[in-house]
C-alpha positions, 0 to 999 in steps of 0.5 A, spaced: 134 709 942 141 707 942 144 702 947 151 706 947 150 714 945 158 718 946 158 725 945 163 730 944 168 726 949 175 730 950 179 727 955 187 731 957 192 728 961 198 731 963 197 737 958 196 731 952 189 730 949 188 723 950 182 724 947 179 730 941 171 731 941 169 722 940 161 721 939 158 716 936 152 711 937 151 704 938 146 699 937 143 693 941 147 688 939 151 692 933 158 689 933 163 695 934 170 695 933 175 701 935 182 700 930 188 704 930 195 705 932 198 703 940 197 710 944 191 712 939 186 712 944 183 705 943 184 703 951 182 710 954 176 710 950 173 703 952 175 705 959 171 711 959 165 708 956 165 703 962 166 709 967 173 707 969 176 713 967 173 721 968 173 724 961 174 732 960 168 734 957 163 731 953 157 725 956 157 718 956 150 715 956 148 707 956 140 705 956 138 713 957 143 712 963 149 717 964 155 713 965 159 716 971 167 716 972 171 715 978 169 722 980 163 721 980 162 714 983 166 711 989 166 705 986 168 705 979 164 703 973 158 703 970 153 697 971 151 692 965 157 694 962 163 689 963 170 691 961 176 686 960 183 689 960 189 686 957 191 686 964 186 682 967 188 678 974 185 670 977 185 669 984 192 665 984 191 657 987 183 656 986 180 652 983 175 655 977 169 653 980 171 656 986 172 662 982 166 663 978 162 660 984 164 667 988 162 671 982 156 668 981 149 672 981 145 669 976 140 662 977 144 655 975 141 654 969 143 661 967 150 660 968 151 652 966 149 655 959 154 661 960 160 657 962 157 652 955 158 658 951 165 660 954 167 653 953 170 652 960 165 646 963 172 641 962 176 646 966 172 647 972 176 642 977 183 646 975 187 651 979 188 657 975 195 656 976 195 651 971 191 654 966 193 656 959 193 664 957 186 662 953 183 658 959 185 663 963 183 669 959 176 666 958 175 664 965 176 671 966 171 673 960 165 669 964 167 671 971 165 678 968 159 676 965 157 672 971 155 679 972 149 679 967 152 685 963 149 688 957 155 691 954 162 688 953 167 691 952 174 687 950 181 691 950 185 687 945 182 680 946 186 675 941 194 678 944 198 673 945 193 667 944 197 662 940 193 660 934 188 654 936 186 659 943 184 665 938 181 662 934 176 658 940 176 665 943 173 668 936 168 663 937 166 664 945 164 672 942 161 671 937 156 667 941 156 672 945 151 676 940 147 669 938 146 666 944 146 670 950 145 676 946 150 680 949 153 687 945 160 688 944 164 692 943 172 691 941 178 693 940 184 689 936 191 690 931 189 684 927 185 687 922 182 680 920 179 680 926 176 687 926 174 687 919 171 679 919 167 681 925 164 688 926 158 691 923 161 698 924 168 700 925 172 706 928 178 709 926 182 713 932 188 717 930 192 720 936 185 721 939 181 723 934 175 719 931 178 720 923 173 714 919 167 711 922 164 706 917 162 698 915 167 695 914 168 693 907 167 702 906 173 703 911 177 698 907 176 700 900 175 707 901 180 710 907 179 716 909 187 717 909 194 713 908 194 712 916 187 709 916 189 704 909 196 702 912 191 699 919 188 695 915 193 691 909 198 692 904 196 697 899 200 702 895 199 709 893 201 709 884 201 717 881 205 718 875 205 713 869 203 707 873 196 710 876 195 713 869 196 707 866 191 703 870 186 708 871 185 708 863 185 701 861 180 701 866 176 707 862 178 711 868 181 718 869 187 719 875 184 725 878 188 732 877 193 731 885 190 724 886 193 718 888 191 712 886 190 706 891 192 699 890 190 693 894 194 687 892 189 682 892 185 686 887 190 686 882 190 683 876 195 680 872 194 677 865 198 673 859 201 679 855 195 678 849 191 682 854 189 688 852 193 694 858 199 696 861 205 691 862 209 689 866 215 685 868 215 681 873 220 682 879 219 676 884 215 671 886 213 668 892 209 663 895 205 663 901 200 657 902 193 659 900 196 665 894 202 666 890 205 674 892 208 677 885 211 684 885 211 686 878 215 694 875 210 697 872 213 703 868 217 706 873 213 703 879 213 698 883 207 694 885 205 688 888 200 683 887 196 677 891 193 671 887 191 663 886 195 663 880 201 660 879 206 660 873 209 667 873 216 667 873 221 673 875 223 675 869 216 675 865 212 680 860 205 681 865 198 685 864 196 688 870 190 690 870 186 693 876 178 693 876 174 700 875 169 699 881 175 697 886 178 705 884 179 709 890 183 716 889 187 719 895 
């Protein structure tokens, strides 16, 4: 059975629908990721998971249980299932072992190994108004699993954490799974978060669930040109250009088909090769790869690669691989 069965869900607000008939399942220890733009419905979705919001229509269930929203129950939520907000609140002035000593349900043991996993042991004795936005958000984290959830849901998680407390924070969720055996479900607008991280992803557009998928399938075969901005630069190549590629690649462009281009995935070549040429425009460096923007028959496009020594100005051939090809 599913840990998490959502269905049909409908949730209308002031006339607007917040969300539109969303169902999906999730699996024991699955990681679920929810992409998509601010106001899509990401934030509504995981509050009614966990029995914060009422929907409309339609049924959560959690280990065979109906979730209840605040309607239904006097006070809200669901038990074994955790939600951290962007908004979440400490007690002001306390020390942090007070903090998760009030919370605490589980034997010493228990939360010694808990407090271990969220990498708060060196914190214990500091006043909450002495702590970083990431110490303080995982001390926020571990007072909710004080409560023993099954199910965790984060809303956004890693915004506004400087680069060293993402990364620690990155840590913390993955040992969640591993260690504590927690299934999480979580929300970001960093795709290298989502897509490094989920087993299965879903995309929610003005409240409707457009693409649900692994990650690599949502990545490199989007449902539409929203979902495939989400996830990283692309370009939509019709006309000359995609026909170009799409026949040095043994392809044929699809009649009313655009080709998509990831820049990552193009490939730029001494002018000796065999393909379709094209002058480069400009280079740039960013560390790890060089992002050249080459004109391609009336196209521009651009690409990311390890090779440096193009230079503006430069005869190139592009080349984009046959198995890489998606038609929008």
């Amino acid at each position: 059975m599913s840990l998490l069965t959502v269905s049909g869900i409908r949730l209308e607000e002031k006339g607007n629908l917040a969300l539109q008939d969303i169902s999906f399942t999730q699996q024991r220890f699955q990681k679920l990721a929810v992409a998509g733009e601010t106001g899509s419905g990401k934030s509504t979705l995981l509050q009614t998971i966990a029995g914060l919001v009422q929907p409309s229509a339609g049924t959560v269930w959690f280990e065979d249980n109906r979730v209840r929203g605040p309607v239904e129950r006097l006070i809200p939520g669901q038990p074994g299932i955790a939600y951290l907000s962007q908004q979440f609140e400490l007690p002001q002035f306390l020390r942090v072992e007070q903090v998760l000593r009030y919370a605490n349900k589980l034997p010493g043991s228990t939360a010694a190994d808990l407090y271990e996993v969220c990498r708060i042991n060196h914190l214990m004795q500091r006043r909450t108004d002495h702590l970083s936005g990431g110490e303080r958000q995982r001390i926020a984290l571990a007072r909710l699993l004080l409560a023993a959830p099954r199910l965790l849901l984060l809303d956004e998680p890693y915004s506004n954490l400087d680069r060293v407390h993402k990364q620690l924070l990155k840590d913390v969720v993955r040992d969640l799974g591993e260690q504590l055996g927690i299934t999480c479900t979580l929300i970001s607008h960093d795709p290298l978060d989502t897509l490094s991280w989920a087993d299965e992803l879903l995309v929610l557009h003005a409240g409707r669930l457009v693409q649900q998928g692994p990650p690599a399938q949502v990545y490199q075969q989007p449902a539409d040109e929203y979902t495939a901005a989400l996830f990283g630069d692309y370009h939509l190549l019709t006309g000359p250009a995609a026909r170009a590629l799409t026949k040095a690649a043994g392809r044929r462009l699809p009649a009313g088909k655009r080709l998509l281009v990831r820049p990552e995935q193009v490939q730029l070549e001494s002018p000796a090769a065999s393909g379709p040429t094209a002058t480069v425009q400009a280079v740039r460096f960013f560390g790890s790869y060089y992002e050249t923007e080459v004109a391609l028959t009336g196209a521009r496009l651009t690409a990311k690669t390890t090779t440096a020594g193009f230079a503006p100005g430069a005869e190139v051939t592009v080349a984009y691989p046959a198995a890489a090809m998606w038609f929008m």
